[in-house]
C-alpha positions in Angstrom: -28.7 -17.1 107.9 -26.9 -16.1 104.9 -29.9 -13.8 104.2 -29.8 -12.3 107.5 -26.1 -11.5 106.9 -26.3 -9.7 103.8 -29.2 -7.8 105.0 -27.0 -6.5 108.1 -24.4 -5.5 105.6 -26.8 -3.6 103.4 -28.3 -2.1 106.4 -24.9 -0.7 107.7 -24.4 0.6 104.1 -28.0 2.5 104.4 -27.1 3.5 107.4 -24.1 5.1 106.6 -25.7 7.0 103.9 -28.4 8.6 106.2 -25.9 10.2 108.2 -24.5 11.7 105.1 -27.8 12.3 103.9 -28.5 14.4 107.4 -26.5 17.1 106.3 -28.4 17.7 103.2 -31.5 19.2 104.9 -34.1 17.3 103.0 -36.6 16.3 105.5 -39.1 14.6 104.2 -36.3 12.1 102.2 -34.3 11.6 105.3 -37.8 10.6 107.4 -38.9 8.5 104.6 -35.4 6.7 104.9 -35.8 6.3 108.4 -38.9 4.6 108.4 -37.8 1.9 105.8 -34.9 1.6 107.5 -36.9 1.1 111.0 -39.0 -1.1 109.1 -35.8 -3.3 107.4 -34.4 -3.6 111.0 -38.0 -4.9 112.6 -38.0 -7.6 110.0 -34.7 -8.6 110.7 -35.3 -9.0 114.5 -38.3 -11.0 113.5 -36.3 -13.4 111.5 -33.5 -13.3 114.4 -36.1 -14.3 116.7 -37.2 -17.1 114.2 -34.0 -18.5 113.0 -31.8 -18.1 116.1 -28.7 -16.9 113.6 -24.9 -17.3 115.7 -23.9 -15.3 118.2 -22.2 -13.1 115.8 -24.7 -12.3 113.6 -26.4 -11.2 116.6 -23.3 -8.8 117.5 -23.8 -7.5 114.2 -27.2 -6.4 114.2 -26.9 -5.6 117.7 -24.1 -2.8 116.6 -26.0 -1.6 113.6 -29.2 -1.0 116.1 -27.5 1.0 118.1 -25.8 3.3 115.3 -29.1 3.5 114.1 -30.2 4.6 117.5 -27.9 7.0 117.0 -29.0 8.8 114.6 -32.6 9.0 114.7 -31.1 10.7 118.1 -29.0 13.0 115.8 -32.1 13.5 113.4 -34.1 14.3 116.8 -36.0 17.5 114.9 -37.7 15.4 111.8 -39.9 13.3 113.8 -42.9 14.5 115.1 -42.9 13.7 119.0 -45.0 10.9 118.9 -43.3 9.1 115.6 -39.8 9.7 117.3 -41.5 7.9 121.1 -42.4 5.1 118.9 -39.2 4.9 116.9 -37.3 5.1 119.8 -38.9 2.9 121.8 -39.3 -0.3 119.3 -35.6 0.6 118.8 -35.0 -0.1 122.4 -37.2 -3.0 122.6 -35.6 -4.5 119.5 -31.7 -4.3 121.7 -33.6 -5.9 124.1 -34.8 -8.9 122.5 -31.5 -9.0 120.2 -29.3 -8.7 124.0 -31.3 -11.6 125.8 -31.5 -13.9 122.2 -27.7 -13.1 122.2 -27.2 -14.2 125.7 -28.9 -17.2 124.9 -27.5 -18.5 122.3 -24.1 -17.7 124.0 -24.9 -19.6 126.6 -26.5 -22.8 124.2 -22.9 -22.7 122.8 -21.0 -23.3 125.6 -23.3 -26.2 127.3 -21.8 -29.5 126.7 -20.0 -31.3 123.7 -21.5 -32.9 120.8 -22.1 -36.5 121.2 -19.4 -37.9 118.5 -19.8 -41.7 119.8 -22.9 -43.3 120.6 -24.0 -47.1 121.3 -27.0 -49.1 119.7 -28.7 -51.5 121.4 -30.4 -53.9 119.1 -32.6 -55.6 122.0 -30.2 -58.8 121.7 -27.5 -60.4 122.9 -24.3 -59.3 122.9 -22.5 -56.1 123.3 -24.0 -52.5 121.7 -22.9 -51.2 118.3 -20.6 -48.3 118.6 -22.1 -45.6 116.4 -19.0 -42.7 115.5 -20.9 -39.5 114.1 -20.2 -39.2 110.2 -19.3 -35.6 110.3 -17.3 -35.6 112.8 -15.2 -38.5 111.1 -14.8 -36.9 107.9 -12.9 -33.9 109.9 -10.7 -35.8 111.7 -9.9 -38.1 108.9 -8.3 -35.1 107.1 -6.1 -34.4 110.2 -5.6 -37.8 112.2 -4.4 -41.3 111.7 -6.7 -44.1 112.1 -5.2 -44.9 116.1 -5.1 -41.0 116.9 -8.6 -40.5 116.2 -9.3 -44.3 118.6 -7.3 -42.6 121.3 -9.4 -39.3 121.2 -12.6 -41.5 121.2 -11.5 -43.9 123.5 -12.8 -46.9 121.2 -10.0 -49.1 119.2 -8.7 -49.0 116.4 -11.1 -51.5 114.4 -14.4 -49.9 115.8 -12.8 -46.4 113.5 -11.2 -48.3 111.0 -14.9 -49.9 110.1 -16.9 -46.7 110.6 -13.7 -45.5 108.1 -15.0 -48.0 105.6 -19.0 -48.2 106.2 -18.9 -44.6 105.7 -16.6 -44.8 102.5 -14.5 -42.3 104.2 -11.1 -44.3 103.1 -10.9 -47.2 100.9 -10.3 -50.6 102.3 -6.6 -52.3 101.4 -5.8 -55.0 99.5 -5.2 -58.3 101.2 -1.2 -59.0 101.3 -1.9 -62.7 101.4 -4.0 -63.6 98.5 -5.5 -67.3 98.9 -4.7 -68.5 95.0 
């Protein structure tokens, strides 16, 4: 994901620099750039598509496809008709499939809640083990007592207190009435 991020910025960098380049007049330079940058942009839809990166990366390259739309239409007189159909098109289709991964993964991240408690059933007798997702202990350590975070789980106080300690999230106390 990290790769997919630099990439974008890199791209919006190039990008940048061929509509500077435009004005130069070089033809065969700017078409040359075009097609590596058509190129960069195909592989990083493919990985998209892949990797299914957050909704924001997805914004990203999203914007930078459609600047770069932009100026191939700009940069109309460079491509011969049937390189500027194809260009054109696979830029379109590439939106397409960035728009409806986007919508997607938009709608992934708004289904449901991340299960932070769950019970284990050991096939026994006797009530479940109450299972209290590490992660999400190890945040809300750092920003809630002991009986805050029971009262958001609705589990007691011991249940987090001993998922506190089996995890080695906090240390367990010494006993205030030593049997000597």
């Amino acid at each position: 994901m990290r790769l997919l991020l630099l990439c974008l910025l890199l791209l919006g960098l190039l990008c940048k620099t061929i509509n500077v380049t435009s004005n130069i007049g070089n033809a065969d330079y700017l078409l040359s750039r075009f097609r590596r940058e058509y190129q960069k942009f195909s592989e990083l839809v493919q990985e998209a598509l892949v990797d299914a990166p957050d909704v924001f990366l997805l914004e990203m390259l999203g914007q930078e496809l459609g600047e770069f739309r932009g100026l191939v239409s700009e940069n109309e007189p460079i491509f011969e008709e049937s390189e500027l159909f194809t260009v054109r098109s696979g830029v379109e289709h590439m939106l397409h499939d960035i728009r409806i991964l986007h919508d997607t993964m938009l709608q992934s991240s708004h289904n449901g809640r991340p299960e932070v408690v769950t019970k284990e059933y050991s096939g026994s007798r006797g009530r479940p083990k109450i299972v209290i997702n590490r992660d999400f202990l190890v945040w809300a350590y750092r920003f809630r007592s002991t009986s805050g975070i029971a009262e958001f789980l609705g589990v007691s106080r011991t249940i987090v207190r001993q998922a506190l300690l089996d995890y080695n999230i906090a240390v367990p106390g010494t006993n205030p009435f030593p049997s000597e």
